[in-house]
Backbone as a chain_set.jsonl record, in Angstrom:
{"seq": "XXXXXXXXXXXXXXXXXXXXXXXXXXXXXXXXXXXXXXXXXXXXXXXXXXXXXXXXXXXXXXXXXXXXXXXXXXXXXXXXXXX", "coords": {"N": [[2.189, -16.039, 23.954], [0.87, -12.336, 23.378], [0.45, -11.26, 20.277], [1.675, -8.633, 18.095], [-0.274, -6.187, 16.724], [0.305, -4.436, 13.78], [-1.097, -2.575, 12.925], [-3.208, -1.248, 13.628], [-1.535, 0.502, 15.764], [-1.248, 3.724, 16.418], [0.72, 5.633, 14.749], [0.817, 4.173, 12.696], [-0.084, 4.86, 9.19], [-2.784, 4.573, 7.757], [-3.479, 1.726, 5.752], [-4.737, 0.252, 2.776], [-5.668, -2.609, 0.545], [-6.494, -2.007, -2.833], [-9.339, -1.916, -5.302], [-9.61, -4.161, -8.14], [-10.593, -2.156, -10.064], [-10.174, 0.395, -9.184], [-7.762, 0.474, -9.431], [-6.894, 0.755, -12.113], [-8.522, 2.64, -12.886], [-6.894, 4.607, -11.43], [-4.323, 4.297, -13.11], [-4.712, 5.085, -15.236], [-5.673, 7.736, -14.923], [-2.988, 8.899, -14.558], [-1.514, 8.361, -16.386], [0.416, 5.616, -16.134], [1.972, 2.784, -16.218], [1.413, -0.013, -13.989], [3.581, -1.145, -13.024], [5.376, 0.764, -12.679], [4.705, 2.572, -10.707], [5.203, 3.531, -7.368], [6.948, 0.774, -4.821], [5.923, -1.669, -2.376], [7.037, -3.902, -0.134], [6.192, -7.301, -0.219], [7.503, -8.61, 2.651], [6.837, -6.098, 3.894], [5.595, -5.201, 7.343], [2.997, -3.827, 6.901], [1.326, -4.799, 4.949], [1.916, -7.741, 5.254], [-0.133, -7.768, 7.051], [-2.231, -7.186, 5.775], [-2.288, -9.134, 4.034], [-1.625, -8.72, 1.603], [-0.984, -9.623, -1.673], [1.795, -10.155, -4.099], [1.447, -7.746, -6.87], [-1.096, -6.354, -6.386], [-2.555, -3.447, -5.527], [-1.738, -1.172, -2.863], [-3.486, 1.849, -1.217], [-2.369, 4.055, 0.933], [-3.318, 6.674, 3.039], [-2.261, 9.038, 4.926], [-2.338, 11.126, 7.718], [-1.329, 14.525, 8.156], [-0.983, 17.141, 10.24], [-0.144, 19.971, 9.482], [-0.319, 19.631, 6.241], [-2.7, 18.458, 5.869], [-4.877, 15.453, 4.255], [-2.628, 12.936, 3.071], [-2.038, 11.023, -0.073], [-1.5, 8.381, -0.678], [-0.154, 5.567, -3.2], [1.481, 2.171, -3.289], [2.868, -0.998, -5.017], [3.169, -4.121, -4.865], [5.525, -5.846, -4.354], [6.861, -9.186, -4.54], [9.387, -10.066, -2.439], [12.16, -11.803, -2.526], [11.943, -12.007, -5.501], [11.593, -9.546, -6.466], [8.675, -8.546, -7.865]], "CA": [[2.626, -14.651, 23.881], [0.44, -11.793, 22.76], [1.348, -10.77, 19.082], [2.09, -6.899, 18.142], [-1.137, -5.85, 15.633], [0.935, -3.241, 13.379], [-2.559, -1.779, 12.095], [-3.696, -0.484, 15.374], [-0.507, 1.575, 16.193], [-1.341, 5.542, 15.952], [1.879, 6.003, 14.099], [0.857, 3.399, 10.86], [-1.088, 5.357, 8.343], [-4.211, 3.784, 7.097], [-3.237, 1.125, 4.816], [-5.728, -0.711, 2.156], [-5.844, -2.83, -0.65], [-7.353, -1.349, -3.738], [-9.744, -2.828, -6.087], [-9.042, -4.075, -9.566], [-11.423, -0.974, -10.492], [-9.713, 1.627, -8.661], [-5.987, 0.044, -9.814], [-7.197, 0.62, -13.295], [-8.858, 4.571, -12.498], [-5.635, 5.686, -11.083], [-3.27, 4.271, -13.83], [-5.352, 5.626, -16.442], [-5.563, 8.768, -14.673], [-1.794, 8.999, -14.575], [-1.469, 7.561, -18.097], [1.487, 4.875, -15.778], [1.826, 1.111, -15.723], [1.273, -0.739, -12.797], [5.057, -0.728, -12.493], [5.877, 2.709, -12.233], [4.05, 2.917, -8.971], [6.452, 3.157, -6.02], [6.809, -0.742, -4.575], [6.194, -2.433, -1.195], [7.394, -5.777, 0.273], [5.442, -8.401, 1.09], [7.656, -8.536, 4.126], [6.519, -5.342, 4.529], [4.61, -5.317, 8.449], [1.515, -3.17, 6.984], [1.503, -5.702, 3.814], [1.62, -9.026, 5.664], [-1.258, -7.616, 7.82], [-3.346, -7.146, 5.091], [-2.345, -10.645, 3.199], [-1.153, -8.169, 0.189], [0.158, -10.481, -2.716], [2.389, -9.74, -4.849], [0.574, -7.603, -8.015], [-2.089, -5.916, -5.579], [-1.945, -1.526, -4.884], [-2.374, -0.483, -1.349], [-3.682, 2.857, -0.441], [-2.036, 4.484, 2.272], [-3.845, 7.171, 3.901], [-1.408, 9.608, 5.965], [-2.939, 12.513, 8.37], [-0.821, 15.399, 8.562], [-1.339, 18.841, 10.895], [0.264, 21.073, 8.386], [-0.854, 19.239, 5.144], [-3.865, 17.249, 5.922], [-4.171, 14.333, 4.172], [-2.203, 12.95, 1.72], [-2.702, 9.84, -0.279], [0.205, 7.371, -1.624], [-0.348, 4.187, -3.8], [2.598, 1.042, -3.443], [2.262, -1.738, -5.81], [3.429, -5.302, -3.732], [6.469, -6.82, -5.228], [7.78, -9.815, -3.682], [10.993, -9.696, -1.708], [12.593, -12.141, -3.203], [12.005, -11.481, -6.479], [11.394, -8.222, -7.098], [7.9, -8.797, -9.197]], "C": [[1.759, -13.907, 22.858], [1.213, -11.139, 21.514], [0.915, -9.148, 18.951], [0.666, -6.702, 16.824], [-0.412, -4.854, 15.339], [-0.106, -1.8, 13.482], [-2.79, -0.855, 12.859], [-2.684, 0.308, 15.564], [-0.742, 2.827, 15.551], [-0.452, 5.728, 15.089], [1.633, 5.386, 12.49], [-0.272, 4.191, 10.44], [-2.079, 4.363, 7.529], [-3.859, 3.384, 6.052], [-4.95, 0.186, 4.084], [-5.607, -1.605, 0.748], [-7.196, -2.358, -1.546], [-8.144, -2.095, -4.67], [-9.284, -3.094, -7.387], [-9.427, -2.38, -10.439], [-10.749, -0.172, -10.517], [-8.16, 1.459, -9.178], [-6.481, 1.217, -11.253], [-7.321, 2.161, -13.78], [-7.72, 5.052, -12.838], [-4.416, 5.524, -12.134], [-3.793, 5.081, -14.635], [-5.515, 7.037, -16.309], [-4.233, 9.492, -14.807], [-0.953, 9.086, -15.821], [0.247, 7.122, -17.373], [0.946, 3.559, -16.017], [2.045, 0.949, -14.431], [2.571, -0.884, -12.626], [5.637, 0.082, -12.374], [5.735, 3.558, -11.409], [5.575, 2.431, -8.298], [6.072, 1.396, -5.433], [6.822, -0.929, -3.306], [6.543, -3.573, -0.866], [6.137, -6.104, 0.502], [6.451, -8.619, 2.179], [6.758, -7.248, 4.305], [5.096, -5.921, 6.363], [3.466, -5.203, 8.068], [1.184, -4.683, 5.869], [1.189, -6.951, 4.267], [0.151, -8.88, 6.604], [-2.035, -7.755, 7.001], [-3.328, -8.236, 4.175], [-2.45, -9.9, 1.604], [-0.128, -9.492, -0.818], [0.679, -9.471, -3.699], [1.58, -8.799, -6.292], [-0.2, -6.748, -7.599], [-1.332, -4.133, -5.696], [-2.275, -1.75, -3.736], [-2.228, 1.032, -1.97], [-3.271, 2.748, 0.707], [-2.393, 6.331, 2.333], [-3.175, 8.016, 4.88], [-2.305, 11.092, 6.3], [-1.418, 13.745, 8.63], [-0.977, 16.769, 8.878], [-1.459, 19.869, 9.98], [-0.686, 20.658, 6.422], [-1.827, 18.531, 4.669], [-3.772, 16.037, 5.362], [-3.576, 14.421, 2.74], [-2.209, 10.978, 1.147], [-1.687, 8.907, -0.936], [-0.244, 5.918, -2.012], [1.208, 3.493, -3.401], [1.878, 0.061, -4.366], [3.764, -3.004, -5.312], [4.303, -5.672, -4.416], [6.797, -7.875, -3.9], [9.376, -9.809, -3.325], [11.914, -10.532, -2.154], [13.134, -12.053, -4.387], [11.928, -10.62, -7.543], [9.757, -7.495, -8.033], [6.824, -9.011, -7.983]], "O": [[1.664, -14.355, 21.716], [2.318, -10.606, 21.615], [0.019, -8.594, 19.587], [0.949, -7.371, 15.83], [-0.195, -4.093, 16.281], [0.024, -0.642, 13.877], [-2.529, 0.331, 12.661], [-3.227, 1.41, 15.495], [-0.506, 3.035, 14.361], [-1.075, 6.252, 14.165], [2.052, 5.868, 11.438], [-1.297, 4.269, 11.116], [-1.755, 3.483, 6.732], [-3.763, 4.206, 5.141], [-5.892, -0.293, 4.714], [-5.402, -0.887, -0.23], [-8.384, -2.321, -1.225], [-7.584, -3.155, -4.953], [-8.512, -2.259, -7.858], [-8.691, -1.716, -11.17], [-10.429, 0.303, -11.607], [-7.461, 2.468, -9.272], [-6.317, 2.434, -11.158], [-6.65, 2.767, -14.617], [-7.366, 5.64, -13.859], [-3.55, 6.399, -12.149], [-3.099, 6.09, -14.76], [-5.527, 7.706, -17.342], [-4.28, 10.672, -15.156], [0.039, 9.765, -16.084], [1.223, 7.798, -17.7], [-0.247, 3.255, -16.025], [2.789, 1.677, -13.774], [2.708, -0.574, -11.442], [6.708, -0.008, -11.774], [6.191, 4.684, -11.21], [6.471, 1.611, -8.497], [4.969, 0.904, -5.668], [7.783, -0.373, -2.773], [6.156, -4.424, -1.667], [5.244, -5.539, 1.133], [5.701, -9.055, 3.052], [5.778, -7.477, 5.014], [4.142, -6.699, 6.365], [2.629, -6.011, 8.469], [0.709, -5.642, 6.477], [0.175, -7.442, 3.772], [-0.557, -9.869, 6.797], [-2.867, -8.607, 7.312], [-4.327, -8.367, 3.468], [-3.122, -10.333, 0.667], [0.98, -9.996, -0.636], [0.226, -8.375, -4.027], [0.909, -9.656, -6.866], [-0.281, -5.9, -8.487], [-0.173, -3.752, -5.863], [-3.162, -2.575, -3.515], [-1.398, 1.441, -2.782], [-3.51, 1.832, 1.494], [-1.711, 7.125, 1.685], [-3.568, 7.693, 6.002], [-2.777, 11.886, 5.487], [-0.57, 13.432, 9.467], [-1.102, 17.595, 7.973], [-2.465, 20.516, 9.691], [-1.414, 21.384, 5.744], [-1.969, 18.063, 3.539], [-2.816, 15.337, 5.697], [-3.711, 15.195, 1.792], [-2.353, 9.994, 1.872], [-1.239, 9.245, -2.032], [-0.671, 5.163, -1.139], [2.119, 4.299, -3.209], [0.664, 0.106, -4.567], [4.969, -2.773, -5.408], [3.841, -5.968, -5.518], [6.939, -7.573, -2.715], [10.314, -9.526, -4.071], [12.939, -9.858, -2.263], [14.345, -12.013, -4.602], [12.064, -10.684, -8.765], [9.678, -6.413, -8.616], [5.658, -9.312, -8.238]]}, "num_chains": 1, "name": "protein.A"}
């Protein structure tokens, strides 16, 4: 049985993991800790696609008509344990 690629679906906004570099930029730009970022699962669908561990940012990438784009960090906690 063919499996479902999330990635590929028009509807998921362009997910990525970020580099240590760019983690580092955007906190410092913010003046936040790496925990003060909004959080994703590793269940998450987009998350397990991209073999996000726990600790990691994604970029997500959303197109919108009215607002073009807009750009949202997560920072991976595991589901379990919160961390």
């Amino acid at each position: 049985m063919p499996r479902f690629n999330v990635m590929e679906n028009y509807l998921v906004p362009r997910h990525s993991i970020m580099k240590e570099e760019e983690v580092e930029e955007l906190l410092k730009r913010y003046r936040i800790d790496r925990i003060q970022l909004p959080q994703i699962l590793t269940a998450d669908p987009c998350a397990k696609a991209l073999g996000a561990q726990p600790g990691m940012v994604l970029k997500i990438e959303r197109e919108s008509p009215t607002a073009g784009a807009s750009i949202y960090y997560r920072l991976v906690v595991d589901e379990r344990t919160g961390i």
